[in-house]
C-alpha positions as CSV (number, residue, x, y, z in Angstrom):
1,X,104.1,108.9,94.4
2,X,106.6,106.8,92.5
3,X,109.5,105.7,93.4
4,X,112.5,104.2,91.2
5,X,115.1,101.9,92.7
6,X,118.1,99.8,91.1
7,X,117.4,96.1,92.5
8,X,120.3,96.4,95.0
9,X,118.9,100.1,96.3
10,X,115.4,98.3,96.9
11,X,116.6,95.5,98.5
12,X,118.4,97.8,101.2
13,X,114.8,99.6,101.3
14,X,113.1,96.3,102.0
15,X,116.0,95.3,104.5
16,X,115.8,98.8,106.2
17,X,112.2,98.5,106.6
18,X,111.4,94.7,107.2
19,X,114.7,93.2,108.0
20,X,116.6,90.5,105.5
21,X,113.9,88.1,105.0
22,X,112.0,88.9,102.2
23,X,109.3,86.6,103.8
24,X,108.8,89.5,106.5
25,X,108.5,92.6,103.9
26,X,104.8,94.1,103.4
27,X,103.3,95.6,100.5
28,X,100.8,97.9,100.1
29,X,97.9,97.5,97.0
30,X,98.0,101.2,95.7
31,X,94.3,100.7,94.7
32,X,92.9,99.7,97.6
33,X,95.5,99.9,100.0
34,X,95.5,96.6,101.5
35,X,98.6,95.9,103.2
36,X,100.2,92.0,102.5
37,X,103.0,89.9,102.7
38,X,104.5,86.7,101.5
39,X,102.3,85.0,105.2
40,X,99.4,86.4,103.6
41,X,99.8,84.4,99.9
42,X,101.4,81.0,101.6
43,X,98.4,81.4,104.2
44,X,96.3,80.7,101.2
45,X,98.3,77.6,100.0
46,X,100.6,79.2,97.6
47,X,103.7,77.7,97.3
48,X,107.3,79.7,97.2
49,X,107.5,80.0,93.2
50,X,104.0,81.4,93.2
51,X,104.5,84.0,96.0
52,X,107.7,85.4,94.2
53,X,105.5,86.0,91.1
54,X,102.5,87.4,93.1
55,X,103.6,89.2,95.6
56,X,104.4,93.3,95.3
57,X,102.6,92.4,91.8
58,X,99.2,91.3,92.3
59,X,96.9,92.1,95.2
60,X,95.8,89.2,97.3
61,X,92.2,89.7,97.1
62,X,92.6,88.7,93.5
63,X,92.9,85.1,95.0
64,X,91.4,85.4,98.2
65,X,87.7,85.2,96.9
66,X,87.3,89.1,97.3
67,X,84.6,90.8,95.7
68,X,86.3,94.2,95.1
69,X,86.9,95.4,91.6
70,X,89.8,97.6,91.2
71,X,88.1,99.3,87.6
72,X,85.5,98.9,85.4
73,X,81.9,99.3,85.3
74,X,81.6,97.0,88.1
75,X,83.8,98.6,90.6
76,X,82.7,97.9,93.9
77,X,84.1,100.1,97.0
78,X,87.2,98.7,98.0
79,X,87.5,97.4,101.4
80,X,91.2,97.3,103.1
81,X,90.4,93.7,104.9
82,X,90.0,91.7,101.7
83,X,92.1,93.7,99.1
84,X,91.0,93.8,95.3
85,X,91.6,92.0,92.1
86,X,94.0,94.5,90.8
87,X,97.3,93.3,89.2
88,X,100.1,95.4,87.6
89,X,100.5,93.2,85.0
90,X,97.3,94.9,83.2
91,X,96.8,98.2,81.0
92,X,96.5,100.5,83.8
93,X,99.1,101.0,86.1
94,X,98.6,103.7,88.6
95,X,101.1,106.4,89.4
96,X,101.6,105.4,93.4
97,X,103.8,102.1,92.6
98,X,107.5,101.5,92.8
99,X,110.1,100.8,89.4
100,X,113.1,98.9,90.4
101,X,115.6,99.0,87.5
102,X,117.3,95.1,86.4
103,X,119.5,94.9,83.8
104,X,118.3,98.1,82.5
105,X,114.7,96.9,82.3
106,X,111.7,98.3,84.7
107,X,110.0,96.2,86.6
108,X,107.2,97.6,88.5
109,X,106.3,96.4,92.3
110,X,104.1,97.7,95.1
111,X,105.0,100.2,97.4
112,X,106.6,99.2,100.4
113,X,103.9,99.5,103.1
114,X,104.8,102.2,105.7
């Protein structure tokens, strides 16, 4: 289901959820459902600018060597434990994915994990 937020409404969500540190909020891939946070990406030796850009955007098995495809002719089945190579930054964006609403723009982000 989605969910639209203006930036300060989904930071309160995130802070609700996780607590203030961004660094402690968790995402869930709405493809595959593999749940990841900012511990997961810098686990992998991303640094902070990359994170920001990756995470609630990209699933981590797109870097993490995973073998899942998200579409295609080549889809694989997903598995939770290594996520999938699916990024929102494509053509298909699924329905189950959060807008959050800056400067009257729409940014789109993973769910919040529950």
């Amino acid at each position: 289901m989605e969910q639209t937020f203006t930036l300060k409404e989904w930071k309160k969500e995130g802070e609700r959820k996780f607590g203030e540190d961004i660094k402690d909020w968790v995402f869930v891939c709405p493809i595959c459902g593999k749940k990841q946070s900012y511990h997961d990406f810098k686990s992998l030796g991303f640094t902070n600018d990359h994170i920001e850009g990756y995470l609630g955007f990209s699933c981590i098995g797109r870097f993490n060597g995973s073998e899942y495809k998200a579409f295609g002719k080549n889809k694989k089945s997903v598995n939770k434990d290594f996520g999938c190579d699916f990024t929102i930054g494509g053509l298909l964006c699924p329905n189950d994915i959060t807008t959050v609403i800056v400067d009257n723009k729409k940014l789109y982000r993973f769910n919040f994990a529950d």
